[in-house]
C-alpha beads as a LAMMPS data file, in Angstrom:
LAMMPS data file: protein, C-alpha beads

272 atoms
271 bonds

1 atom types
1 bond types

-500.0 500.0 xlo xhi
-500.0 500.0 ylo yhi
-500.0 500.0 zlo zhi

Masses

1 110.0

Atoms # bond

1 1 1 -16.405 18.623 6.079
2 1 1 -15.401 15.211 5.830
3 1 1 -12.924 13.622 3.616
4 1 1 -15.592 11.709 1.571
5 1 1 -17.584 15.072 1.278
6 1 1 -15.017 17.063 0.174
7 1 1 -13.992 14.108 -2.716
8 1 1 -18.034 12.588 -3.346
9 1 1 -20.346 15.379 -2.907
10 1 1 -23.894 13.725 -1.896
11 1 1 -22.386 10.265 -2.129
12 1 1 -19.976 7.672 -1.306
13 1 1 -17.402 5.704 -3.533
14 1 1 -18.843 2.176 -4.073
15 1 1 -14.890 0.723 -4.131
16 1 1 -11.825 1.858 -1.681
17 1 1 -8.189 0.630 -2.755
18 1 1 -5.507 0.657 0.112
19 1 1 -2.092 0.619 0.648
20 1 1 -1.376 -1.285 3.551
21 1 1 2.809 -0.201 5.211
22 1 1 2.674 3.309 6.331
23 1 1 -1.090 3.476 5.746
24 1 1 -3.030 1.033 7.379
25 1 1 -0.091 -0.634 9.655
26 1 1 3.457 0.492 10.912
27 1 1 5.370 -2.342 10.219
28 1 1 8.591 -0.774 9.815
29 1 1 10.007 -1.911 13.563
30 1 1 9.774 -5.827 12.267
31 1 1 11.267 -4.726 9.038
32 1 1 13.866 -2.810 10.713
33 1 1 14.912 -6.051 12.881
34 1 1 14.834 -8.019 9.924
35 1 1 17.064 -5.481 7.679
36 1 1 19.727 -5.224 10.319
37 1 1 19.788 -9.452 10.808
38 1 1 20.446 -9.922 7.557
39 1 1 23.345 -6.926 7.465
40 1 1 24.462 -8.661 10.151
41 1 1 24.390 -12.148 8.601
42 1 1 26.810 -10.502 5.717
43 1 1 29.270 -9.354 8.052
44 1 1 27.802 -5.654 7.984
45 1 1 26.955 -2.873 10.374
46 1 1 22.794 -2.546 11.062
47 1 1 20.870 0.113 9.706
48 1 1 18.556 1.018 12.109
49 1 1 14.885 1.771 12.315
50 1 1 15.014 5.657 10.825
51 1 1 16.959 4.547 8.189
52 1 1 14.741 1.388 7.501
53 1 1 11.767 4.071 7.776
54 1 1 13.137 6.014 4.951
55 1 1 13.903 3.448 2.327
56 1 1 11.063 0.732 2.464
57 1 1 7.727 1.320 -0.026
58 1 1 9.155 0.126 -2.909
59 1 1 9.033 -3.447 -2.446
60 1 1 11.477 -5.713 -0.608
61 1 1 13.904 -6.367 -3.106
62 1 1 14.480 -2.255 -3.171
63 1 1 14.781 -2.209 0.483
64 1 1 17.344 -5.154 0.783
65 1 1 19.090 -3.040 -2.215
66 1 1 18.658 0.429 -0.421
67 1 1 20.121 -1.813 2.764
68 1 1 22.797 -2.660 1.244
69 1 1 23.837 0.539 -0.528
70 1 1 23.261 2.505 2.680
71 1 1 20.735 4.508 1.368
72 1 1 18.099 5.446 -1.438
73 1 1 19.931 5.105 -4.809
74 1 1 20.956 1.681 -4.966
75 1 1 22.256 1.465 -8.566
76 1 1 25.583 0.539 -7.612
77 1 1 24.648 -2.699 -5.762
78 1 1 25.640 -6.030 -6.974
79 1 1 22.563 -8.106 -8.671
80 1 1 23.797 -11.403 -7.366
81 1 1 24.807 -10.155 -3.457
82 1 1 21.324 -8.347 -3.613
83 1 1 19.677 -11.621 -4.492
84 1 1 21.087 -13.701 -1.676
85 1 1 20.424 -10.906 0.123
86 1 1 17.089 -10.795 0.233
87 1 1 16.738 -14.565 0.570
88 1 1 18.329 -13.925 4.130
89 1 1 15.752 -10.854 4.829
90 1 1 12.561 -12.882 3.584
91 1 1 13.952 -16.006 5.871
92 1 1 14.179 -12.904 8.421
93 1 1 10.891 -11.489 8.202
94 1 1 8.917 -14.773 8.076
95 1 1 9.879 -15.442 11.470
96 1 1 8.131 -12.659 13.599
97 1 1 5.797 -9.682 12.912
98 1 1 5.498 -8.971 17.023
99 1 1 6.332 -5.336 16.511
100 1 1 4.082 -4.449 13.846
101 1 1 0.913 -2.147 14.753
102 1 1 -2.284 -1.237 13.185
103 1 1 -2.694 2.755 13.600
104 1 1 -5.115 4.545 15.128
105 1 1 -8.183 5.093 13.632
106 1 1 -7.970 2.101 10.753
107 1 1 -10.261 -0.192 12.478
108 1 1 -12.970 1.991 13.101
109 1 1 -13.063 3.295 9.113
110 1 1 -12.652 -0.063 8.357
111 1 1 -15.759 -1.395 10.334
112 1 1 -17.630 1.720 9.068
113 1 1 -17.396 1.339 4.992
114 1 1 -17.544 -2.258 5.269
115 1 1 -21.380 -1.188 7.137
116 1 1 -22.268 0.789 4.325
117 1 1 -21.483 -1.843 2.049
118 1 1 -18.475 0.009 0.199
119 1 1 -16.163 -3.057 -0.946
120 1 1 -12.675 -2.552 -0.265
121 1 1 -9.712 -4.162 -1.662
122 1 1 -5.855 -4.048 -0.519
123 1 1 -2.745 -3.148 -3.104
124 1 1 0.085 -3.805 -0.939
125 1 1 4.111 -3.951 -2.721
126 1 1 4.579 -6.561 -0.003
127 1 1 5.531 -10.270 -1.326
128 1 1 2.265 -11.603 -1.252
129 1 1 3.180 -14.343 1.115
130 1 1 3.770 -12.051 4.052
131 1 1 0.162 -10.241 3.657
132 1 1 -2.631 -13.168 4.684
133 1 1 -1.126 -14.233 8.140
134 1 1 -0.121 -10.286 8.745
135 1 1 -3.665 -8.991 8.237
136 1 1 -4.780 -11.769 9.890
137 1 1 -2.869 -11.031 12.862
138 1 1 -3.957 -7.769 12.727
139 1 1 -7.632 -8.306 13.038
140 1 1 -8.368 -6.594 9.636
141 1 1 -8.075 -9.204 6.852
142 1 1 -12.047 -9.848 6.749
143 1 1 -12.351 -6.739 5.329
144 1 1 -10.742 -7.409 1.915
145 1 1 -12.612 -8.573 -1.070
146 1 1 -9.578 -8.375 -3.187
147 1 1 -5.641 -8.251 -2.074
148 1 1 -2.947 -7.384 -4.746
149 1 1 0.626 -7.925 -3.178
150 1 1 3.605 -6.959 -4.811
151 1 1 4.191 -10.138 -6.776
152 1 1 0.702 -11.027 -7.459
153 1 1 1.022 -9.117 -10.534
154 1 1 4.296 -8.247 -13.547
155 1 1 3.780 -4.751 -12.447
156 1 1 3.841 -3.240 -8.752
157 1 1 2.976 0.170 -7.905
158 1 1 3.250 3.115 -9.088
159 1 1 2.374 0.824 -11.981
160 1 1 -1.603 1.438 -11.960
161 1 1 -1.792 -2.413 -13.149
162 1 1 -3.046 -3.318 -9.816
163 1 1 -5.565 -0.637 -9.654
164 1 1 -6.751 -1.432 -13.218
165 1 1 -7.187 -4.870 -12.253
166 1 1 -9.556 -4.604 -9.275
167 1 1 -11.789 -1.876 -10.623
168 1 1 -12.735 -4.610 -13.483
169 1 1 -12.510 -7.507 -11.119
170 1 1 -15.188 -5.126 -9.032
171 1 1 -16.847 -3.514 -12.066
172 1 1 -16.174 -0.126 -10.736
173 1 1 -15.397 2.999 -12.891
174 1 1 -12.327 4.894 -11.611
175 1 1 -14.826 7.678 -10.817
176 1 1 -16.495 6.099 -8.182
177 1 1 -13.373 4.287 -6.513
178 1 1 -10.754 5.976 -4.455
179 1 1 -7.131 5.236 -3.451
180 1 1 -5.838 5.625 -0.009
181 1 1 -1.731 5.475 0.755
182 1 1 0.786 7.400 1.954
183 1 1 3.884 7.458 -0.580
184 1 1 4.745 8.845 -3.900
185 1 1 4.332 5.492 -5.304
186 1 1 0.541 5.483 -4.159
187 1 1 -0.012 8.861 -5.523
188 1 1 1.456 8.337 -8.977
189 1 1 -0.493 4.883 -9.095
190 1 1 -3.430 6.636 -8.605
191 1 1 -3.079 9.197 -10.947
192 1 1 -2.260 7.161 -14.216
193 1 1 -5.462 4.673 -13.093
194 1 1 -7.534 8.249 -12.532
195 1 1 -8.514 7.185 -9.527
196 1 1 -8.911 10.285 -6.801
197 1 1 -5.997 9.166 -4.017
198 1 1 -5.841 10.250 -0.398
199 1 1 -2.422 10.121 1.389
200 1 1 -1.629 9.870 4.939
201 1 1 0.595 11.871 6.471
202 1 1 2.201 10.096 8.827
203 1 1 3.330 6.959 6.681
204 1 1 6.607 6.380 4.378
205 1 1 7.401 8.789 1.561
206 1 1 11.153 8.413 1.734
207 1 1 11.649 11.614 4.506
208 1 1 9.306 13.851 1.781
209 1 1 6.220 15.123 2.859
210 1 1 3.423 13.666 1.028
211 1 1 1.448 16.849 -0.073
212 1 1 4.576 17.443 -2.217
213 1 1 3.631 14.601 -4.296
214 1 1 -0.384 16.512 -4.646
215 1 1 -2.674 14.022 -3.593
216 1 1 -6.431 14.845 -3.522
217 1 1 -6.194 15.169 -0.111
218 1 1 -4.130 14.961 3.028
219 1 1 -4.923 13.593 6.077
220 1 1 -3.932 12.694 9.507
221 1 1 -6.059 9.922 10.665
222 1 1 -8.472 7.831 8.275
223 1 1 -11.067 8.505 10.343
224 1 1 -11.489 12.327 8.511
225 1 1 -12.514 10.483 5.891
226 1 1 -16.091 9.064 7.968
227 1 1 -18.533 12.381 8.118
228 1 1 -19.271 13.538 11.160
229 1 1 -16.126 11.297 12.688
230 1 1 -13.868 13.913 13.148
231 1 1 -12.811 17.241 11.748
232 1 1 -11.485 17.222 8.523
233 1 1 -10.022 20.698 8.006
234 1 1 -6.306 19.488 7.607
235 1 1 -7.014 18.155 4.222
236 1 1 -5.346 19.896 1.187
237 1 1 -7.543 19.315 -1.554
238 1 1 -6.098 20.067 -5.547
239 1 1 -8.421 22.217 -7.832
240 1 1 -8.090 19.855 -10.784
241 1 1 -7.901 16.582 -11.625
242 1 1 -4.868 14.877 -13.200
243 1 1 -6.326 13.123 -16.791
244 1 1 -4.717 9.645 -16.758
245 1 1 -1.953 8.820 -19.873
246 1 1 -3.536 5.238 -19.435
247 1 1 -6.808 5.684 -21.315
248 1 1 -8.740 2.654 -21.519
249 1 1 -5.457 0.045 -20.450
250 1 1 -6.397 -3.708 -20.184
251 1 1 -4.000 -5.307 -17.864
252 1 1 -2.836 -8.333 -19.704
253 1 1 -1.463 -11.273 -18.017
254 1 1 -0.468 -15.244 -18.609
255 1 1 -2.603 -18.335 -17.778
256 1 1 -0.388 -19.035 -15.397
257 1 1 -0.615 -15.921 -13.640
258 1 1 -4.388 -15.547 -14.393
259 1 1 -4.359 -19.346 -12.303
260 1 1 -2.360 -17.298 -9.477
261 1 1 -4.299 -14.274 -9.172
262 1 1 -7.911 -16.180 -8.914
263 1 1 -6.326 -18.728 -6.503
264 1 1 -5.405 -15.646 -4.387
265 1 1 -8.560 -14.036 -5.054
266 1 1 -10.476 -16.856 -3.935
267 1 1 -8.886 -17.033 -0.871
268 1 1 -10.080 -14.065 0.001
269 1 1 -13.254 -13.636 -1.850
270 1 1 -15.495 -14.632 1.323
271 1 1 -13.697 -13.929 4.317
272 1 1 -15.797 -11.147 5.335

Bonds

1 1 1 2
2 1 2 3
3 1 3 4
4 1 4 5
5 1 5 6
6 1 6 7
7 1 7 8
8 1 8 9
9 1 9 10
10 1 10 11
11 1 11 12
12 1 12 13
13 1 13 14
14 1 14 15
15 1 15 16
16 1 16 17
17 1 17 18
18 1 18 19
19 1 19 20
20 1 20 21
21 1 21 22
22 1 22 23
23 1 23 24
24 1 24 25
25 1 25 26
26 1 26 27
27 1 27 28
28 1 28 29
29 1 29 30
30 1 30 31
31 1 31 32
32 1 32 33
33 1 33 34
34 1 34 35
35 1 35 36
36 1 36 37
37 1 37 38
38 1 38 39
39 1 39 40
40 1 40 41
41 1 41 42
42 1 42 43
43 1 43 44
44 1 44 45
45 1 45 46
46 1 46 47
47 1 47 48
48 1 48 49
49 1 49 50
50 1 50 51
51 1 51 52
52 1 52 53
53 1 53 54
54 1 54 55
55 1 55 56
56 1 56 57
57 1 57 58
58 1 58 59
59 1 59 60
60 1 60 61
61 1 61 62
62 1 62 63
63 1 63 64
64 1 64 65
65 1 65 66
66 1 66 67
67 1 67 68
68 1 68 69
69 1 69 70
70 1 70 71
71 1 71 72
72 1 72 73
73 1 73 74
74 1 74 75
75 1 75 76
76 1 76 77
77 1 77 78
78 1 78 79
79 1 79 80
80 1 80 81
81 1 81 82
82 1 82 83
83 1 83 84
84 1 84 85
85 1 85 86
86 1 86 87
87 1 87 88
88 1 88 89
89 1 89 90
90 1 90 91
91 1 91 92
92 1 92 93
93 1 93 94
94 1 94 95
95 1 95 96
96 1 96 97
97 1 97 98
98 1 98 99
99 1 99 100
100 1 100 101
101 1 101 102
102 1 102 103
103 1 103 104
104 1 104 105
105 1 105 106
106 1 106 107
107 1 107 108
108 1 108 109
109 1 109 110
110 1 110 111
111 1 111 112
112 1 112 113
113 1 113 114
114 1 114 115
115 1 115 116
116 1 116 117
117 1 117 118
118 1 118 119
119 1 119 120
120 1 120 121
121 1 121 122
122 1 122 123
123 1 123 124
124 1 124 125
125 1 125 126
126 1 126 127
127 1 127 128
128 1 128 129
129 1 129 130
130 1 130 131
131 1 131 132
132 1 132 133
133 1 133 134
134 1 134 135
135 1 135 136
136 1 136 137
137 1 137 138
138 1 138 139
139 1 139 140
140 1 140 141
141 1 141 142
142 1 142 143
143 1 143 144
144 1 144 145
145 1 145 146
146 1 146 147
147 1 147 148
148 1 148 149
149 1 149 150
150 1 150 151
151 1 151 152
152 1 152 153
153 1 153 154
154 1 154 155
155 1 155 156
156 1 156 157
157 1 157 158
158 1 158 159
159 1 159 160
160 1 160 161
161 1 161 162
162 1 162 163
163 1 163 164
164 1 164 165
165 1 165 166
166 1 166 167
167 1 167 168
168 1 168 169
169 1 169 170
170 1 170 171
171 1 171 172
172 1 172 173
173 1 173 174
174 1 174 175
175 1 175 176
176 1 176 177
177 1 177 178
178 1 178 179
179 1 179 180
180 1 180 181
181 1 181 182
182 1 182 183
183 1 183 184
184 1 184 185
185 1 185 186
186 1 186 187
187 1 187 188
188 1 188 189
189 1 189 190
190 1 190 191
191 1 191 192
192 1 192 193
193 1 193 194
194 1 194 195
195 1 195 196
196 1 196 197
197 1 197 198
198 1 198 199
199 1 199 200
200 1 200 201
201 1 201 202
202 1 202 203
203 1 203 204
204 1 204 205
205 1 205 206
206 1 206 207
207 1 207 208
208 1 208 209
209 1 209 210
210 1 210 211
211 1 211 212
212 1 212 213
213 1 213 214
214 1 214 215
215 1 215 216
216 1 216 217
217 1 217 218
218 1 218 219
219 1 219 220
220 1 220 221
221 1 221 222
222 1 222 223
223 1 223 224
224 1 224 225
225 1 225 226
226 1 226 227
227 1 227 228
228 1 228 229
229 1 229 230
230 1 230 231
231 1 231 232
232 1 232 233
233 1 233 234
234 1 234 235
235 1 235 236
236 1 236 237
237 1 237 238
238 1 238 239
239 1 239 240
240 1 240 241
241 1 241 242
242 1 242 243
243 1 243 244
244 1 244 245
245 1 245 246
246 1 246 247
247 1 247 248
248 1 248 249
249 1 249 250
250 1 250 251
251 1 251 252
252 1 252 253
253 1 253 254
254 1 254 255
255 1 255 256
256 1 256 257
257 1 257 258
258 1 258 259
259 1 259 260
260 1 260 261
261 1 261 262
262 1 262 263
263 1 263 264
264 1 264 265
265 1 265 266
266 1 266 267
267 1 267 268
268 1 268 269
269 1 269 270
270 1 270 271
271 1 271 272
């Protein structure tokens, strides 16, 4: 039984969220490079790519923090070094995304909901100015109707602002929509929007393994989700549902960042 059969008995969900690092593309060798070029640039010793793999899906501010500190609690860093900081990684990143990959399996899910006319939108913690040219370098970005990066909105995940925000920009209940990531952060999101979430397995939970953090359902490949794709046996599915603390939140945001969001959303709007 596939994913969506196990989760929608006798249907589909009319809106799929996504995470986008870990879960839809392994982007942590570029991050990696840029991380250790910017320890570098401060007269410090690089961190490497399993470190890098442990501490990013919080944002890039955390990760230039975690960088610095050397590892996951970064409470004793510096504001100010962490700020100029991560003006070095973002000048760092911008400049190449060569080793980033899309993983197997995304494409093909991705073609298939977008044929049975399930509109999908992308909640990403990445600064929103890295996520257009990425996706479009990856071939994927037609797919999005809506795309939520990590300064889009006040909040960032596991803040279920985002979430909130494109089920009413969609006019989809949180029963028929669906999360799909691959970190704590994703799962917790999820939950307080009550929103049914699906985590990878192979993405970035901080070392952890995801079912720890009792997603709906655990996966391998996306493709488990698609019935009749591939065999979905490997899920782990929870017996109940998780009521959300949210109730009936309104995300509430300025003009100004009203003015931001439906620039971005235009932008996107028709690209598929």
């Amino acid at each position: 039984m596939s994913g969506f059969e196990q989760l929608f008995p006798g249907a589909l969900p009319r809106l799929v969220m996504f995470d986008l690092d870990g879960t839809l593309i392994d982007s942590v060798p570029d991050l990696a490079v840029a991380v250790d070029n910017m320890l570098l640039k401060l007269g410090r010793q690089p961190a490497g790519l399993e470190s890098v793999r442990e501490w990013v899906g919080n944002g890039a501010p955390v990760l230039v923090r975690r960088a610095l500190a050397g590892g996951i609690d970064h409470s004793t860093v510096d504001d100010g070094e962490a700020e100029g900081a991560l003006d070095i990684f973002m000048q760092a990143y911008s400049d190449s995304h060569e080793l980033t990959v899309v993983y197997p399996g995304v494409r093909d899910t991705l073609k298939w909901l977008h044929k049975q006319g399930v509109e999908m939108a992308l909640i990403t913690n990445k600064p929103e100015r890295f996520v257009a040219p990425l996706l479009d370098q990856m071939k994927i970005g037609r797919y999005f109707k809506w795309i939520i990066g990590g300064d889009t909105l006040p909040q960032k995940k596991p803040d279920p602002a985002a979430l909130f925000f494109v089920m009413k920009m969609a006019n989809i209940p949180a029963s028929q929509s669906l999360f799909v990531g691959d970190s704590r952060s994703d799962v917790l999101a999820a939950k307080a929007a009550g929103v049914k979430c699906v985590a990878l397995s192979y993405g970035y939970n901080h070392g952890r393994p995801i079912a720890e953090e009792s997603p709906a359902l655990v996966i391998d490949d996306l493709r488990k989700l698609i019935p009749g794709c591939l065999d979905a046996a490997s899920g782990i599915t929870l017996p109940d549902a998780v009521q959300p603390p949210y109730g009936n939140a309104i995300v509430v945001v300025t003009r100004k960042l009203w003015m931001k969001v439906i620039k971005a959303l235009a932008r996107w709007r028709w690209r598929a």
